[in-house]
C-alpha positions as CSV (number, residue, x, y, z in Angstrom):
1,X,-54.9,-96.1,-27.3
2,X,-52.3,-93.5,-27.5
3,X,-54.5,-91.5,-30.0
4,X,-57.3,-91.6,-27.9
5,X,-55.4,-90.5,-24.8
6,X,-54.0,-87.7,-26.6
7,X,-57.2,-86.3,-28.0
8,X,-58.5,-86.2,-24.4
9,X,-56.1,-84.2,-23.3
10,X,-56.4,-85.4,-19.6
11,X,-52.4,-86.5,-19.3
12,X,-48.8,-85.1,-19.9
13,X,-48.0,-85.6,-23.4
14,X,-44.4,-86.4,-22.8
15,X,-45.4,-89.3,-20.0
16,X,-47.9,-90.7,-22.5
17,X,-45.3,-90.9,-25.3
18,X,-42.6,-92.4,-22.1
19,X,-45.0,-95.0,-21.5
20,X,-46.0,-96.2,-25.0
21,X,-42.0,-96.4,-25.6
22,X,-40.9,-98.3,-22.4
23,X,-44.0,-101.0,-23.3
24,X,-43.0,-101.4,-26.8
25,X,-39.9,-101.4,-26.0
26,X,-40.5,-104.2,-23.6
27,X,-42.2,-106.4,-26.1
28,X,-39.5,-105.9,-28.5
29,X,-36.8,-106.5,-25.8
30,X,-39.0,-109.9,-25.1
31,X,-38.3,-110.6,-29.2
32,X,-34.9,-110.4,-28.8
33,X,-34.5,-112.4,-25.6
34,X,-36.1,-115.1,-28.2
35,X,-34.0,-114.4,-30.9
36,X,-30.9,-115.1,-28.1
37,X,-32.7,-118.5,-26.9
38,X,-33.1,-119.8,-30.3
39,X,-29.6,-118.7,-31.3
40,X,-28.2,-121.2,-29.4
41,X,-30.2,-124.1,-31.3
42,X,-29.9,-123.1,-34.6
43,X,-28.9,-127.0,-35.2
44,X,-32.2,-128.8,-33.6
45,X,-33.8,-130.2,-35.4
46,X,-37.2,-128.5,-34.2
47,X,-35.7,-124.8,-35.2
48,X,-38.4,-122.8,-36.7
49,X,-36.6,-121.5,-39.7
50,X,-34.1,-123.4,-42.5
51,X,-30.3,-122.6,-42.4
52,X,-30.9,-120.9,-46.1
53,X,-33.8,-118.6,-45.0
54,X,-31.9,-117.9,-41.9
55,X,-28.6,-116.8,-43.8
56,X,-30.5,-114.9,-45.9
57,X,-32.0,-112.9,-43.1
58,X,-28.7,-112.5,-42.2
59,X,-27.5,-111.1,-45.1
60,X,-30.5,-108.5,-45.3
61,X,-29.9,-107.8,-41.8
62,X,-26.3,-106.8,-41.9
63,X,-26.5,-105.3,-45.6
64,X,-27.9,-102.4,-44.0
65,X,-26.4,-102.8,-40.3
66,X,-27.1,-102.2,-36.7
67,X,-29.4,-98.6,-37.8
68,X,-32.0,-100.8,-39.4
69,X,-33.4,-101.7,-35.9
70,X,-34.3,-98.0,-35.7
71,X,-37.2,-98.9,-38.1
72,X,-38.4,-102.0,-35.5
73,X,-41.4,-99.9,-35.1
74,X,-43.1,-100.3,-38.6
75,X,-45.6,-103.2,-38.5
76,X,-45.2,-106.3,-39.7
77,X,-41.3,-106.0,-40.2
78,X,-40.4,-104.7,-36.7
79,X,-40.8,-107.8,-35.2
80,X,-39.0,-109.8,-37.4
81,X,-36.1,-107.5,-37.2
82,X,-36.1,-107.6,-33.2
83,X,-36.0,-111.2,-33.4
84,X,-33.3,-111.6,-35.8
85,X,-31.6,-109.0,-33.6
86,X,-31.3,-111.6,-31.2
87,X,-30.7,-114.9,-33.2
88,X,-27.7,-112.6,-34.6
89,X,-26.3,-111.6,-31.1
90,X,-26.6,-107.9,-31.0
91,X,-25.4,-106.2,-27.6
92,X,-28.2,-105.2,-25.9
93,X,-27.4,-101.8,-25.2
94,X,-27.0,-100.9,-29.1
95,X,-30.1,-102.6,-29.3
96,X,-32.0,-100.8,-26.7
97,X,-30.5,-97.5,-27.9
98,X,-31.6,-98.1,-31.6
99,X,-34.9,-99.9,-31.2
100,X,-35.9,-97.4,-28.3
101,X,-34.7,-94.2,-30.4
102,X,-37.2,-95.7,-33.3
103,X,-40.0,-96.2,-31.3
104,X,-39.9,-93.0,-29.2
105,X,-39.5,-90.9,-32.4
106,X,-42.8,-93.0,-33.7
107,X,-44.8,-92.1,-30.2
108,X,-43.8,-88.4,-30.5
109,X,-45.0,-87.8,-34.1
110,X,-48.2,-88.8,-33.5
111,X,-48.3,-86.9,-30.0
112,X,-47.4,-83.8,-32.0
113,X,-50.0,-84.8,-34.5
114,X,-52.3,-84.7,-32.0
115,X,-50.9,-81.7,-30.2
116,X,-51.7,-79.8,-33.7
């Protein structure tokens, strides 16, 4: 959608590549607001993930620390990470920092590919 309404050239750039970042960021905001529910019944016995898996994505997660939420805009593992975000209690103002620093930087590559 953000491609087309580029290439049409009808809008401000810079408010097309806002909006696409505040809704993304929304959804992923909405991940970790999950990730914060479910941290608090990591023992029921209805929780969606084992205790090994979710130690391992622990230890992935803080091998490479709080920057690797700057990459929660690449599909399929971006959700995921803003989920785990949550389960894992990150602050969320580093999270909004990092995860909206990602996906702005996404939204304005491909406004400058289209700008081209």
């Amino acid at each position: 959608m953000l491609g087309a309404m580029l290439a049409a050239r009808r809008w401000d750039p810079f408010l097309l590549v806002a909006v696409a970042t505040a809704g993304n960021l929304a959804g992923s905001t909405i991940n970790w607001a999950i990730g914060r529910y479910l941290s608090e019944r990591r023992d029921a016995r209805w929780f969606p993930v084992s205790g090994a898996a979710l130690e391992r994505a622990e230890a992935r997660f803080n091998r490479f620390g709080l920057p690797v939420l700057l990459l929660a805009w690449v599909p399929i593992i971006g959700d995921p990470l803003t989920l785990i975000a949550g389960l894992l209690r990150v602050r969320i103002i580093p999270f909004l920092l990092l995860v909206g620093t990602g996906k702005a930087a996404r939204y304005a590559v491909i406004a400058f590919a289209f700008a081209a």
